[in-house]
C-alpha positions in Angstrom: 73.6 3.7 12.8 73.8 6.8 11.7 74.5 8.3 8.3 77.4 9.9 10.2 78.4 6.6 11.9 80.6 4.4 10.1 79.7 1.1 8.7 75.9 0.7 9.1 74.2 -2.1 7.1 71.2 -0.5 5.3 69.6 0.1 2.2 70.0 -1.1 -1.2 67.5 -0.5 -4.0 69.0 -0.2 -6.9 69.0 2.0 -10.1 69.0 5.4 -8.1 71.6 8.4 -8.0 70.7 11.5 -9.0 69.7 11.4 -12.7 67.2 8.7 -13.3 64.4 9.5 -14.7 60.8 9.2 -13.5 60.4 5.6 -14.8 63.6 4.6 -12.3 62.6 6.6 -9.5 58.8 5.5 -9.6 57.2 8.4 -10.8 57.9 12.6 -10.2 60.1 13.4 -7.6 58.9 14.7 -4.4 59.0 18.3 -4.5 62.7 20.0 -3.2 62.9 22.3 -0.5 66.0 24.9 0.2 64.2 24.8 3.5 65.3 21.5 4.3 68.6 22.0 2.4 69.5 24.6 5.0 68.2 23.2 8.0 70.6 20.0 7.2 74.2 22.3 6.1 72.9 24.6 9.6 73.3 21.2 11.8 76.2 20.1 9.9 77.9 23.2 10.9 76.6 23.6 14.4 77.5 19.6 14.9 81.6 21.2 13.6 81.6 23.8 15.7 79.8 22.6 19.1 80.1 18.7 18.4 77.3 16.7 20.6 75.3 19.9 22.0 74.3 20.5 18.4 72.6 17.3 18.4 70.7 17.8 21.3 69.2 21.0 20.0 67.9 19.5 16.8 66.6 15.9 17.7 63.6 15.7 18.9 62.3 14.1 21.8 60.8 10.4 20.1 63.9 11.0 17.4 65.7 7.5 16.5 69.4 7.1 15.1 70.0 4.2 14.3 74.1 2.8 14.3 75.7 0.0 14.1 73.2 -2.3 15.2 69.3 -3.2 15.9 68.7 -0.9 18.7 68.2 3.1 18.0 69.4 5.7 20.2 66.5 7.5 20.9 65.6 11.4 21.7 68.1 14.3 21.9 69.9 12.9 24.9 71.0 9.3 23.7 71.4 10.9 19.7 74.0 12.7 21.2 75.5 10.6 24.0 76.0 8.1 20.5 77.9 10.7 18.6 80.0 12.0 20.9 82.9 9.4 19.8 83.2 10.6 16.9 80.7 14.1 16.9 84.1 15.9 16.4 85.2 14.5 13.1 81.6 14.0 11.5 81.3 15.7 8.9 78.6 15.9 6.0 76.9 17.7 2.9 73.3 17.4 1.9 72.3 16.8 -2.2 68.8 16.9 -2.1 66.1 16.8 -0.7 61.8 15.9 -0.6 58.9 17.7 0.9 56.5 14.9 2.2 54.2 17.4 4.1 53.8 20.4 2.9 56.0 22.8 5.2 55.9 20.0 8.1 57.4 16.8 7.2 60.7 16.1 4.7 63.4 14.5 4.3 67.7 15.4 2.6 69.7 13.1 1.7 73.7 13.6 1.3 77.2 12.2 2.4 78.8 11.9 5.1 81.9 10.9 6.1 85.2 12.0 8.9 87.4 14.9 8.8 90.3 12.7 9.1 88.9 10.6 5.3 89.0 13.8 3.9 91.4 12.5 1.3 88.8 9.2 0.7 86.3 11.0 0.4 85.6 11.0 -3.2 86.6 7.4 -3.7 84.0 6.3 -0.7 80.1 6.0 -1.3 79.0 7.0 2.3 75.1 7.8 2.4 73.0 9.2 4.7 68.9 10.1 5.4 67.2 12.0 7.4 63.9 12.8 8.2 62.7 16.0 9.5 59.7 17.4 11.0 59.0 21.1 11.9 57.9 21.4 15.2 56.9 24.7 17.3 58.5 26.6 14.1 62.2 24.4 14.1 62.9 21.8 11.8 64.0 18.7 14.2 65.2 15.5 13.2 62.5 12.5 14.0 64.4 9.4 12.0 68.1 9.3 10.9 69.4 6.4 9.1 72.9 5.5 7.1 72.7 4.0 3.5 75.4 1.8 2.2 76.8 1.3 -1.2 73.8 -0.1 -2.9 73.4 -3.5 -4.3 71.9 -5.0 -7.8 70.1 -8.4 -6.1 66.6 -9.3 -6.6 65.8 -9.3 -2.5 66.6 -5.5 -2.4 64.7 -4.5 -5.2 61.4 -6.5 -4.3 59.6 -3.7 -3.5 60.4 -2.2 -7.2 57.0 -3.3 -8.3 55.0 -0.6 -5.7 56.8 2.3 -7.3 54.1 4.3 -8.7 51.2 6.2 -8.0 48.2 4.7 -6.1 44.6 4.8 -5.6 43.8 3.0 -2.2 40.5 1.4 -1.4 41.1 0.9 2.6 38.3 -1.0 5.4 39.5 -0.3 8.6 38.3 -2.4 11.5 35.4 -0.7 13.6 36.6 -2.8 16.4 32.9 -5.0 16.1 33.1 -8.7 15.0 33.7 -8.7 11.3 33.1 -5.1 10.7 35.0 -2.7 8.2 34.8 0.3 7.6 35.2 2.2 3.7 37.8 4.7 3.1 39.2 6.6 0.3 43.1 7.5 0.0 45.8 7.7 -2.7 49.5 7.6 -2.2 52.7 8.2 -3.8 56.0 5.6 -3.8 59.3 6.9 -4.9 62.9 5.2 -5.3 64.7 8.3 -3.7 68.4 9.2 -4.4 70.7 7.0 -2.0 68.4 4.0 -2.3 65.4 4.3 0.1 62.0 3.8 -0.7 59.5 6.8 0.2 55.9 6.6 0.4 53.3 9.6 0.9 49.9 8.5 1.9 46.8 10.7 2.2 43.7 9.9 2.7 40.7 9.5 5.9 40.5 7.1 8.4 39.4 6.0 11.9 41.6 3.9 14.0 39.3 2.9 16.9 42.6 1.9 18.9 43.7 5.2 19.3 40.2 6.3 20.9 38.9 7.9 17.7 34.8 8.3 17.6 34.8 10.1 14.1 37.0 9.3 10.8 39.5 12.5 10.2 42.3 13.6 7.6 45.1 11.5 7.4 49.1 11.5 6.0 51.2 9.1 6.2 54.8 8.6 5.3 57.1 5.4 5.6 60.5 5.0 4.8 61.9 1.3 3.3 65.7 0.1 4.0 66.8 -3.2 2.7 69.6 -4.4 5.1 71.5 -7.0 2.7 73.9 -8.4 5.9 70.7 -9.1 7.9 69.2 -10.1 4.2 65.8 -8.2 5.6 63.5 -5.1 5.2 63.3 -2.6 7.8 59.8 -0.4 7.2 59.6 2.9 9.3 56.3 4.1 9.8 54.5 7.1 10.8 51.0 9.3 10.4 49.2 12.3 11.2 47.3 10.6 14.1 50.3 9.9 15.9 52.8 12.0 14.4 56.3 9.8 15.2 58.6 7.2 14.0 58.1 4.0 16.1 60.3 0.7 15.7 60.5 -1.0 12.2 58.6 -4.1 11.0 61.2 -6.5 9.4 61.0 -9.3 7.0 61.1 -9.7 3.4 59.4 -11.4 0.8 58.7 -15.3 -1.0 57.8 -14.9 -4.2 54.9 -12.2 -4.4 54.4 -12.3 -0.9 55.7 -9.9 1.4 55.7 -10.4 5.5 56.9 -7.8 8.3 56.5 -8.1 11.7 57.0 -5.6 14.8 57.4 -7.7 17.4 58.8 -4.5 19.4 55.4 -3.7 21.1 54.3 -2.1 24.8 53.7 -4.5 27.8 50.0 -6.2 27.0 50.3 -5.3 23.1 50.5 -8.2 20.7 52.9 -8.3 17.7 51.7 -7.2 14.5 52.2 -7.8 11.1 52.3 -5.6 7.6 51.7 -8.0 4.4 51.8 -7.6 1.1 50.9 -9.6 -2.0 51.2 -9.0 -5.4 48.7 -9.5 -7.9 49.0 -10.5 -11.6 46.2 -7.9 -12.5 49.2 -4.9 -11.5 47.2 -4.3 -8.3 48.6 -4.8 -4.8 46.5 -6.6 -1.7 47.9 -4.9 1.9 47.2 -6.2 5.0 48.1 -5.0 9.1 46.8 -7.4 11.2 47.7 -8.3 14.9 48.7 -11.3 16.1 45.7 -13.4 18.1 46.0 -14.3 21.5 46.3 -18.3 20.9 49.3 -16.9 19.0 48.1 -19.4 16.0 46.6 -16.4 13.7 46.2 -12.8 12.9 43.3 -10.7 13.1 43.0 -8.4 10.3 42.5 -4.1 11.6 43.1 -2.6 8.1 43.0 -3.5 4.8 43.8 -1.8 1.8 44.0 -2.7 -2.2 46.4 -0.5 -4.3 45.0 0.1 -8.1 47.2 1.9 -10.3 46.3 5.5 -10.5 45.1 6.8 -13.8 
C-alpha cells in the first residue's frame, strides 16, 4: 500500500474531514499529540534526506505496509526494500493526530503525495495512516496504510451504527466445555479524519490460548478500512497481551449482520471469524469464534454485548 504508495484501494467512510462535529465523528475526538505530530514530519524528513534507510530506522520489526495489493511488506527490512522505487520522491505532511494509549500507542494522519505532483497536489485527495507505538523510548511505526478519496455508499458506512461510546459485557472461553468467563470493559469508536474507523478498548481478560492462568489489564485498539474495489472490510487488530498488528479479517455485512474471517493463520491454526449483529434495542452482539475441525461450524472463545454508555 502505502499512504506514500500510489493508488492503494482503502478506506471509505464517509462524512469525515476535519470539522465534523462529535455527532459525525462518533463521539469526542481522541486526544492530539505534538508527540506524534513530530515523530511523523521527523520521518518525513529523514525519508527526503536519506530515502529507504529512514524507513528502516523507524519500522519496527512485526511493522506492516500495506501497497498495492493483499500482501504487506512486513518489518523494517521489506518496508523499505518496498519504498525504495519511489522512497526518493515520497513526500508527505501530517494533519492530526490521536493518542490511543496514553504515551505508547497513536496514530497521524496526513497527505502524501511525490515531489514530481508537486503542482497536483492541491487538486489530489491522497491520504494516509499510520499507527505508532513507542517502543524502548522511540516512536516506531507498527501499521501503515493509504486512504483513498472516500465514498458516500451504504457498504462503506455499515459500520456507522458502532460509533459511540460502549459498555462491554464480555465471557471469554475458559477453554472447558461450555464455560465462560465474566468480564467488564468499555470502549471507544471514532470516525477519524481521512475515513478510518478507530476503536479503543479497555477492559480485563484472560485468553487461555495465550497460556494465561490469571485474568489481567487489557487495551485494545483496531483500525477499520473499507476497500470499495475489493467491495470488503479489512479489520486490523491488536492488544496489550500481544502488543502487534497481525493480518486483517475481511468481509462485510448482509443486512445487520456482519462476517470477517482471517483465514491467514500459523501451520495447525484454524481460521477464525469476527461477527457482528445489530440489534433493534441500539445494542450490538459480537462474536470471535474459530472454525471447528469438521470445518461445518464455529466454536465461540469470546463474546461480547455492546450497550450504549450512559
Amino acid at each position: 500500500m502505502h499512504r506514500r504508495l500510489v493508488a492503494v484501494t482503502a478506506l471509505a467512510l464517509v462524512l469525515v474531514q476535519a470539522g465534523c462535529g462529535d455527532n459525525a465523528t462518533g463521539g469526542k475526538p481522541f486526544p492530539t499529540s505534538d508527540e506524534l505530530m513530530a515523530a511523523d514530519r521527523a520521518f518525513a524528513k529523514a525519508s527526503a534526506e536519506r530515502g529507504a534507510a529512514a524507513w528502516a530506522e523507524v519500522w519496527s520489526e512485526r511493522g506492516l505496509l500495506y501497497g498495492d495489493g493483499a500482501n504487506p511488506a512486513v518489518g523494517p527490512v521489506a518496508a523499505s526494500r518496498s519504498i525504495a522505487g519511489i522512497v526518493d520522491e515520497l513526500r508527505w505532511e501530517p494533519t492530526t493526530s490521536g493518542m490511543l494509549w496514553p504515551g505508547v500507542l497513536g496514530y497521524t494522519v496526513g497527505d502524501w503525495w511525490l515531489a514530481s505532483d508537486e503542482a497536483e497536489r492541491e487538486r489530489e485527495s491522497r491520504r494516509y495512516l499510520t499507527v505508532w507505538q513507542r517502543m524502548h523510548g522511540a516512536w516506531k511505526v507498527v501499521l501503515d496504510l493509504s486512504l483513498p478519496e472516500q465514498k458516500t455508499t451504504s457498504a462503506a458506512r455499515a459500520f456507522d451504527f458502532w460509533l459511540g461510546d460502549w459498555k462491554l459485557e464480555q465471557r471469554i472461553w475458559s477453554g472447558r466445555g461450555d464455560d465462560f468467563e465474566p468480564y467488564p470493559a468499555e470502549n471507544q469508536v471514532r470516525l477519524i479524519e481521512g475515513g478510518a474507523l478507530v476503536e479503543r478498548l479497555e477492559g480485563h481478560a484472560r485468553f487461555f490460548w495465550l497460556g494465561m492462568e490469571e485474568p489481567a489489564p487489557m487495551r485494545g485498539v483496531s483500525v477499520r478500512v473499507y476497500y470499495p474495489e475489493e467491495r470488503h472490510w479489512r479489520i486490523f487488530w491488536m492488544h496489550t497481551l500481544d502488543p502487534k498488528f497481525g493480518p486483517p479479517y475481511t468481509g462485510g455485512f448482509a443486512g445487520d449482520v456482519g462476517e470477517f474471517v482471517l483465514t491467514e493463520r500459523p501451520a495447525g491454526i484454524p481460521p477464525s471469524r469476527m461477527r457482528f449483529e445489530r440489534r433493534k434495542d441500539g445494542t450490538v452482539d459480537w462474536q470471535l469464534a474459530l472454525r471447528t475441525p469438521d470445518g461445518e461450524n464455529w466454536q465461540p472463545l469470546w463474546l461480547i454485548d455492546f450497550r450504549p454508555h450512559d
